[in-house]
N, C-alpha and C positions, 0 to 999 in steps of 0.2 A: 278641515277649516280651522286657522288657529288664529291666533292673537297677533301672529305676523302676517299675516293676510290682512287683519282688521286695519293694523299701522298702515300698508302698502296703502291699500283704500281710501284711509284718511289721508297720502300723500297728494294722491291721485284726484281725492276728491277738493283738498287746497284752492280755497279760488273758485271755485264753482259751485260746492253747497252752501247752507244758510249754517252757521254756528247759530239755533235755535235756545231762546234763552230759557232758564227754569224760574216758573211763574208760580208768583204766593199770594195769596190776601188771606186777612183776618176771618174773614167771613167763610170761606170757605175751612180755614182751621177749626172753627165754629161750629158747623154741622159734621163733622171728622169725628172732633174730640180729641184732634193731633196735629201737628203740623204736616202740610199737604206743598210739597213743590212740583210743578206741573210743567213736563217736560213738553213744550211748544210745538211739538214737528207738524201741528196745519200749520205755521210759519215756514215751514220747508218748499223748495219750491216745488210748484205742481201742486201745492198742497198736503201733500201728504211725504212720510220719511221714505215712502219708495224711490223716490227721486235717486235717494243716499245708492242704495242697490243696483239701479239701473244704471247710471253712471258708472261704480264703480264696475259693474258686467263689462258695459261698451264699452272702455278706457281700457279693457285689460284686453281687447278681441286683437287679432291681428291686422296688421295696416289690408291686406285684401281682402278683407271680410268684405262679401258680396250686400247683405243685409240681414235686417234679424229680424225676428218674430217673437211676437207672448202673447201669453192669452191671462187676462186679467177680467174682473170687474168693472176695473175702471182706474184704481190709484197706481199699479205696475204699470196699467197703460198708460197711463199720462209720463208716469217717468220714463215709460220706454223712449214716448216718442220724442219729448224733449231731448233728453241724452240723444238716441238717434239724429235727429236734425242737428244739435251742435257738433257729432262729428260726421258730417255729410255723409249719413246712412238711411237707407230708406228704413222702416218699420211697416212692419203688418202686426194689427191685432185681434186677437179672436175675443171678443167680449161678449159674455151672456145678452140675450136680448131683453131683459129685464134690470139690465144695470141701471142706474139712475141718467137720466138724461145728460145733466150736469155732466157727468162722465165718460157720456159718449160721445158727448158735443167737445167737449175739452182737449178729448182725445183727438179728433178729427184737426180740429182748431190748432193743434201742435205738427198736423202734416202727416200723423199716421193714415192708412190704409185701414178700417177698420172691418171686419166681416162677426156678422151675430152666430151666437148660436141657441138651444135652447136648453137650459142647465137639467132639465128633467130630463130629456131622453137623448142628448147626446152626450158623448164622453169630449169634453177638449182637449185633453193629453193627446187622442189621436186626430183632431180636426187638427191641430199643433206641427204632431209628426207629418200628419200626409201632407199641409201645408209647405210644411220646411222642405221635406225630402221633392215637392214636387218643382218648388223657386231655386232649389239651393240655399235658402235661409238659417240661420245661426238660430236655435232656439232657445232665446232668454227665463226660466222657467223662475216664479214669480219669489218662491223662495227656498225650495228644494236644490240651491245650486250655489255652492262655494262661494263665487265672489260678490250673488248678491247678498247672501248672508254677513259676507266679509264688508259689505257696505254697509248694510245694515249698522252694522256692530260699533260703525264711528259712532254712532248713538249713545251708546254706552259709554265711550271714553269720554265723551261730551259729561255725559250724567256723571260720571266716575269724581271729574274736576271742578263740575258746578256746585254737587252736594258738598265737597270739600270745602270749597271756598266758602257757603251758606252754614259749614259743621257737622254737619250731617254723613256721618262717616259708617253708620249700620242702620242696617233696615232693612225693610220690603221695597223693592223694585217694581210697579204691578204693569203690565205691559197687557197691549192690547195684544189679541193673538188670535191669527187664522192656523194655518200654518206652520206657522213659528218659525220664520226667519229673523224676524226682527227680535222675536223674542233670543232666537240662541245665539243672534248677533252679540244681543245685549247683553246674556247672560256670560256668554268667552271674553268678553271685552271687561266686565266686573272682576269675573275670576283673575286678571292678571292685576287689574287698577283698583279695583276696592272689593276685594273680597268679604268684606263684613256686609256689604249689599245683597239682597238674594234677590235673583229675579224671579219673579212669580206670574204665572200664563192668567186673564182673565177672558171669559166667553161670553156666547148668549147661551144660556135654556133655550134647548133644545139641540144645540147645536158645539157642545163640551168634548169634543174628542181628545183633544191634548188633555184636559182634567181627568176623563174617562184614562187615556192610555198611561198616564202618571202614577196612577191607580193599582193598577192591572200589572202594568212591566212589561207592556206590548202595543203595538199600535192600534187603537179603536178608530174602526170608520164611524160618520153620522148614518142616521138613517135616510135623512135627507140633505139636500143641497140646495133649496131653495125655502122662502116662504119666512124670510128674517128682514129685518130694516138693517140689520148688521151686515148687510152687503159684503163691506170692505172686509170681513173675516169670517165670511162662510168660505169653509173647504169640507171637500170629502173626508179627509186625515191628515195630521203630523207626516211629514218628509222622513224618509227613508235617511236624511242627513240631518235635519232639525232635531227628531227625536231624541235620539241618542245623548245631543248637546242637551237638550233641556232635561232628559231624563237623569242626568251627571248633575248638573248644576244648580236646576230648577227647584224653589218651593214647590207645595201643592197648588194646585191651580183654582181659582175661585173663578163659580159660574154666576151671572147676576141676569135677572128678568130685563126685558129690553125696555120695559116702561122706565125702566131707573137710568138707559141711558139719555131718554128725553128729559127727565129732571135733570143729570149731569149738562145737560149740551143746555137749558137756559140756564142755570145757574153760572155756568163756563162764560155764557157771554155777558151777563148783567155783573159778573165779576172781573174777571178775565178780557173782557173784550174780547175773544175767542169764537169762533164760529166754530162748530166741530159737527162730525157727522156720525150718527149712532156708534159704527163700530170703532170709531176714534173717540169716542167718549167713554168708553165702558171702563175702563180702568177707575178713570175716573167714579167711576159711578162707584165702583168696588170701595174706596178709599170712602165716599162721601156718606156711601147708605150700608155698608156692610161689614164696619169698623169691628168688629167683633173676630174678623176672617185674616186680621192683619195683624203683624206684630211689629213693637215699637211706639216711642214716640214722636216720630215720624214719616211719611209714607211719601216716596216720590211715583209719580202715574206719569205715562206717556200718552199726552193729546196726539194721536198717530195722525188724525186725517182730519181737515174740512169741509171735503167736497162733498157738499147735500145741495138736494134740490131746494129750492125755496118752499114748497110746499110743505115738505117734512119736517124744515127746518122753524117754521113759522108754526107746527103743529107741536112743537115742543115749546114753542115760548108761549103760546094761549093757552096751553094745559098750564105750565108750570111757570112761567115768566111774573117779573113781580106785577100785583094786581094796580 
């Protein structure tokens, strides 16, 4: 996966993704104790920067591709199914049965085919393969797989041009991170466009395996796969193809408590006007409460997602929302 895959992507993606802007206010520089630019992708459509990957997957498949399959949470899925439908492709998706509603309904809502499963005792890489191999389906995997990463990665050139144009020419890059697609999108796409940018993985406690495998010098699984509000970025482990990119390129990885992404996600919107969902605020949250973990006088974070349920979302602004 390189930097001309990322270019190809952003050709490809021209016209049909959101150029997502980078978001500032005072107030948030405020609580930092640095300047804070806040890369918008719950402005993406679908909500979240999956959109960018799914897209560029479909757009790259052959004109008789039969149809495609992924198994997501909920943010892959919604991009899958979008991109699916705009080039008259059926979608199936395998989504945990604990995904947020919001995500399962949205998914649907875009035309997919959805089937659940149960993230504690079944594996979906194989509900995935036996799926594929029994329809014939193309299996889009959510970031373990070249060209979504290579979508992903318009992210980065996005960020690369926007910190320019605002000054901002070094620093920490903090990215949300399951996976790390998005992360080693961003991270390839920096290395060629602003290499004084370092992109740097953030997690939940409990759940740090990229931080854990950064570490180490080898891939760390979780212990678990479920049991987070970070939905959007539980995985079992870093990609056999992510790693390696963020292990080359990557700062160390900073892990933060999930309470801190409810303070991120009301502060995001009483600021920001931003709606964000735990695992699309944590960068944030890294940048806002754990200033000590960053270098520079400026930090750019990627708002990756906003699809929360309204409950969860309203349980962050009553905790933390101004009184």
């Amino acid at each position: 996966m390189n930097i001309e895959m990322i270019r190809a992507a952003e050709t490809r993606l021209s016209g049909h993704a959101v150029r997502t802007p980078l978001l500032s206010n005072p107030a948030l520089d405020g609580v930092a104790g640095r300047r804070v630019l806040v890369k918008a992708e719950a402005l993406q459509h679908t909500g979240s920067f999956k959109f960018r990957g799914a897209w560029s997957a479909i757009s790259a498949l052959p004109a008789d591709t039969p149809g495609v399959i992924a198994f997501s949470s909920g943010n892959h899925a919604q991009g899958i199914a979008r991109a699916a439908r705009a080039h008259d492709l059926p979608a199936l998706i395998v989504m945990p049965e604990d995904a947020p509603k919001a995500k399962l309904d949205g998914t649907r809502a875009l035309g997919a085919e959805v089937v659940t499963f149960d993230r504690a005792s079944h594996d979906r890489d194989e509900i995935g393969a036996e799926l594929s191999a029994e329809r014939g389906l193309t299996l889009i995997k959510p970031f373990d797989e070249p060209q979504v990463i290579a979508g992903q990665g318009t992210t980065g050139l996005e960020i690369a041009a926007q910190a320019a144009e605002a000054g901002v020419t070094e620093g920490d890059v903090l990215v949300c991170c399951g996976g790390g697609g998005l992360t080693a999108g961003i991270a390839r796409a920096l290395e060629a466009e602003a290499p004084a940018l370092r992109a740097r993985p953030v997690e939940p406690v409990g759940f740090d395996d990229v931080a854990r495998s950064l570490r180490s010098g080898g891939i760390e699984r979780n212990n678990r796969v479920s049991g987070s509000i970070c939905d959007a970025i539980i995985t079992p482990s870093p990609g056999q193809i992510t790693f390696p990119i963020m292990q080359h390129l990557c700062g160390p990885g900073i892990v933060i408590p999930e309470e801190d992404c409810l303070r991120a996600m009301a502060l995001a919107f009483a600021h920001l006007k931003l709606v964000l969902e735990p695992g699309g605020a944590i960068a944030l949250a890294a940048a806002l409460f754990h200033p000590d973990a960053i270098d520079g006088d400026a930090v750019i974070v990627t708002a990756s997602g906003g699809n929360v349920d309204a409950a969860l979302f309203q349980t962050a602004l009553t905790r933390y929302g101004p009184s």
